[in-house]
Structure formats: structure tokens, C-alpha cells
C-alpha positions in Angstrom: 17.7 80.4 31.1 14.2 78.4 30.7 14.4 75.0 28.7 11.4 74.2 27.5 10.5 70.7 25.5 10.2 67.9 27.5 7.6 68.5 30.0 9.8 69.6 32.3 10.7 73.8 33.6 14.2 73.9 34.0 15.9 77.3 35.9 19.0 78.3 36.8 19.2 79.4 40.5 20.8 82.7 39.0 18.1 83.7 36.3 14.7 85.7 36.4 11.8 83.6 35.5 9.5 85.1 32.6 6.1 86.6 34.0 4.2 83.3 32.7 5.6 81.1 36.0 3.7 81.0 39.2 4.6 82.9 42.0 5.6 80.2 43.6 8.6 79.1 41.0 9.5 82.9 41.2 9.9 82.7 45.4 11.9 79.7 45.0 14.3 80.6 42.3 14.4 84.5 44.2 15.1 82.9 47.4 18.2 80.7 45.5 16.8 77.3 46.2 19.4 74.8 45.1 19.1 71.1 44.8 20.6 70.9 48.8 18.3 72.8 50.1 15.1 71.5 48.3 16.2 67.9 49.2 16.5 69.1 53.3 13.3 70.8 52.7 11.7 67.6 51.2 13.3 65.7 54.3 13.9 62.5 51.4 17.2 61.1 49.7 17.3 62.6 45.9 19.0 60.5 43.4 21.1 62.3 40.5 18.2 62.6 37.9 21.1 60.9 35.7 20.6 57.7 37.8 17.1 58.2 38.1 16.2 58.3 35.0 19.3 55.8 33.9 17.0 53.6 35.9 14.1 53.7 33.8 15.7 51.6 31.7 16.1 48.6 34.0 12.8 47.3 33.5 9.4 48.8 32.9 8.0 48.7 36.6 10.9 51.2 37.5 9.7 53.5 35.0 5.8 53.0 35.4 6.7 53.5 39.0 8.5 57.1 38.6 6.0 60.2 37.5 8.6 61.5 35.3 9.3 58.6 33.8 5.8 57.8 33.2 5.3 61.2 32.4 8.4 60.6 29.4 6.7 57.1 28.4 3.8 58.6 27.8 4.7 61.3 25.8 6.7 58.7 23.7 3.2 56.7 23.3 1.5 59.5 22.3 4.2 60.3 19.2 3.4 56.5 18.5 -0.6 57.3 18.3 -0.6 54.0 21.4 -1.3 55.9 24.7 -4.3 54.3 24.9 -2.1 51.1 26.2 -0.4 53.3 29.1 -3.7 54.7 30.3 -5.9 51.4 30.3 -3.0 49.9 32.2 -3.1 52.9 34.4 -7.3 52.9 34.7 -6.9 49.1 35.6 -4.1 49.9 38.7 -6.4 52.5 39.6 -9.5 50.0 39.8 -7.9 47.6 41.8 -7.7 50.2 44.4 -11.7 50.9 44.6 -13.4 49.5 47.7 -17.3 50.0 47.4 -19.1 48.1 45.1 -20.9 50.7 43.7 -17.5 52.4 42.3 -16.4 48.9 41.1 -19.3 48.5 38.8 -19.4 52.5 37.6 -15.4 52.2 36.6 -15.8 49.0 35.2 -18.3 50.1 33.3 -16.5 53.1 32.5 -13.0 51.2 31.9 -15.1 49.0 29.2 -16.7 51.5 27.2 -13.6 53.6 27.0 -11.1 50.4 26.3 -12.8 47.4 25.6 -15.6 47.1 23.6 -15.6 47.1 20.0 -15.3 50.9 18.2 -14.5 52.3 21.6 -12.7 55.5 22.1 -9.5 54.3 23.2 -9.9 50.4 22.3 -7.0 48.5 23.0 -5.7 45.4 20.7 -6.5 42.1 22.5 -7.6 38.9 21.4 -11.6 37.9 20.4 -11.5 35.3 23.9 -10.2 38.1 26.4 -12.6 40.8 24.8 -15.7 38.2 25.1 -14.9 37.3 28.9 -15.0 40.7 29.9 -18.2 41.7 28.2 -19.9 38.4 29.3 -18.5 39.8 33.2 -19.1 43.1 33.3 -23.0 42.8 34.4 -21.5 41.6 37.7 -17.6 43.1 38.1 -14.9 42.2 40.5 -11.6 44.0 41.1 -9.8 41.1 38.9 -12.1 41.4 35.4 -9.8 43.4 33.6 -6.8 41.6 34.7 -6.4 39.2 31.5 -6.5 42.4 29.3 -4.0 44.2 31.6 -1.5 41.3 31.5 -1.7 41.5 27.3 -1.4 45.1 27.0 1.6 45.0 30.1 3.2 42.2 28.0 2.7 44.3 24.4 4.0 47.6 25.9 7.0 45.5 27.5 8.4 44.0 24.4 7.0 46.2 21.8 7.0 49.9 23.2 9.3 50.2 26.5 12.4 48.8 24.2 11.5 51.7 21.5 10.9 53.9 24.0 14.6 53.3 25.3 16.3 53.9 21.7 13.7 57.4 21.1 15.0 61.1 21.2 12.2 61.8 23.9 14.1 59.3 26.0 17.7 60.2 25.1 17.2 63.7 24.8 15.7 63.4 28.8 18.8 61.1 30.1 21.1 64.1 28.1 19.2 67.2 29.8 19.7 65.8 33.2 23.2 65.2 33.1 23.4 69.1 31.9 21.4 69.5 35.4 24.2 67.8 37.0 27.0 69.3 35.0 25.5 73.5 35.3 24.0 73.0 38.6 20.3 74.1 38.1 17.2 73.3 39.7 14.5 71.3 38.4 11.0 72.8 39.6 
């Protein structure tokens, strides 16, 4: 049985995947890899994907944090038309981590004209003062010039989108199919 829908493959040790799978999803289900065995494989603890994602809900960090959850969160945003919140925030973690100062200034550069200045692409909502300090810095960038903007859009997606997110069928139907993991014993792949 495949389960298709929300982003995620689900197969039952016991069925034959269709011809569209990767080899590699075929070896594992032929050689009967259960959720035991993948976690020794993986050498890492594996949390009941019930719990997991149960933990989403905790607070946004926890779910930013977890690529399925993320993954689920930004699906939701993009049934919302707002992804373009989730990925600035996520282009703005990213440039924190750059280290030469020729990157900094190219993905600064590249962060504004996708997010930030007026008619952009993927312009985010933030205030006229925020919006002006960043186009007065970005001659000369640093690793904190988008930080302002990143707080406001964190904040937005926090009160606004994270506690709709939590009440949406994307959400609950996710939470519902992995407890049917737990309850059929399948393997997620």
C-alpha cells in the first residue's frame, strides 16, 4: 500500500513498491527493513513520529528545527499564499552562517531584492522604518542587517501562522497518519 498526500512515501514492509520508486526504496522494502532495524542502521534514538510530530506543537523553534515539520509548515504556508515568510526567515539563518565577505554582500544583496525592497518577488510585510534601515545598509552588509526584519516576520508567523497551522488538516491529517504508522507497523522512507 503507497499513501500519497503529504509529502511523505509511506510502505508497508509487506508490499511491492510501483516501478516509479528508486531502486533504492525497492532494496529496502525487499530486504524487510522495519523501523528496528533502520534505527540500528542509523546508530540514533527515533522518537514515535506521534511524539515527534506531537512536538511540533510545543513551540515554533521545535518545528522550524525538524525537516518534516518544516517541511509540513511550509506546505501549510503555501495553501495560505505566505511562504514567502518561512523562506526569508530561512534565507536569513542561512546568512548568518556565511563567513567571507564577499558572500555576505552577494546574499545580502540577493536576500534584499528577493524580500525586501518594494515590488520584490517574495516581499515580505514589515514596517516603512525596518525596510528603510536595510536599504540605507545594504551598500555595506554585516551578518546582523536583516535581523530586525527577521525578528517581525518570526514574531508574525508565531502568533499569526504557527497557531493556524496547528488547527489546519495539513497538520492534523500528519499527527493522524503517523499514529496509523504506529498502529499498522510500516516504514516511513
Amino acid at each position: 500500500m503507497v499513501t500519497r498526500g503529504t509529502g511523505i512515501c509511506i510502505v508497508t514492509v509487506m508490499s511491492r513498491c510501483p516501478p516509479t520508486f528508486s531502486l533504492e526504496i525497492h532494496q529496502k522494502v525487499k530486504r524487510g527493513i522495519t523501523r528496528d532495524s533502520w534505527t540500528e542502521r542509523r546508530k540514533m534514538p527515533m522518537k514515535s513520529p506521534t511524539a515527534e510530530a506531537a512536538a511540533w506543537s510545543e513551540n515554533m523553534d521545535t518545528l522550524l528545527t525538524n525537516q518534516a515539520g518544516l517541511d509540513a509548515f511550509r506546505t501549510f504556508l503555501k495553501s495560505e499564499f505566505s511562504e514567502e515568510n518561512v523562506e526569508f526567515w530561512l534565507a536569513c539563518e542561512d546568512f548568518k552562517k556565511t563567513e567571507s565577505a564577499e558572500k555576505i554582500a552577494s546574499k545580502a544583496k540577493m536576500i534584499y531584492s528577493e524580500f525586501i525592497e518594494a515590488d520584490a518577488p517574495k516581499e515580505i510585510n514589515i514596517d516603512f522604518s525596518t525596510r528603510d534601515l536595510i536599504s540605507k545598509n545594504i551598500a555595506e552588509p554585516t551578518l546582523k542587517c536583516f535581523d530586525e526584519a527577521q525578528k517581525l516576520i518570526y514574531s508574525l508567523m508565531a502568533k499569526d501562522s504557527f497557531p493556524r497551522f496547528l488547527k489546519s488538516e495539513i497538520y492534523k491529517k500528519l499527527v493522524n497518519s503517523k499514529q496509523d504508522l504506529l498502529n499498522n507497523n510500516v516504514v516511513v522512507i
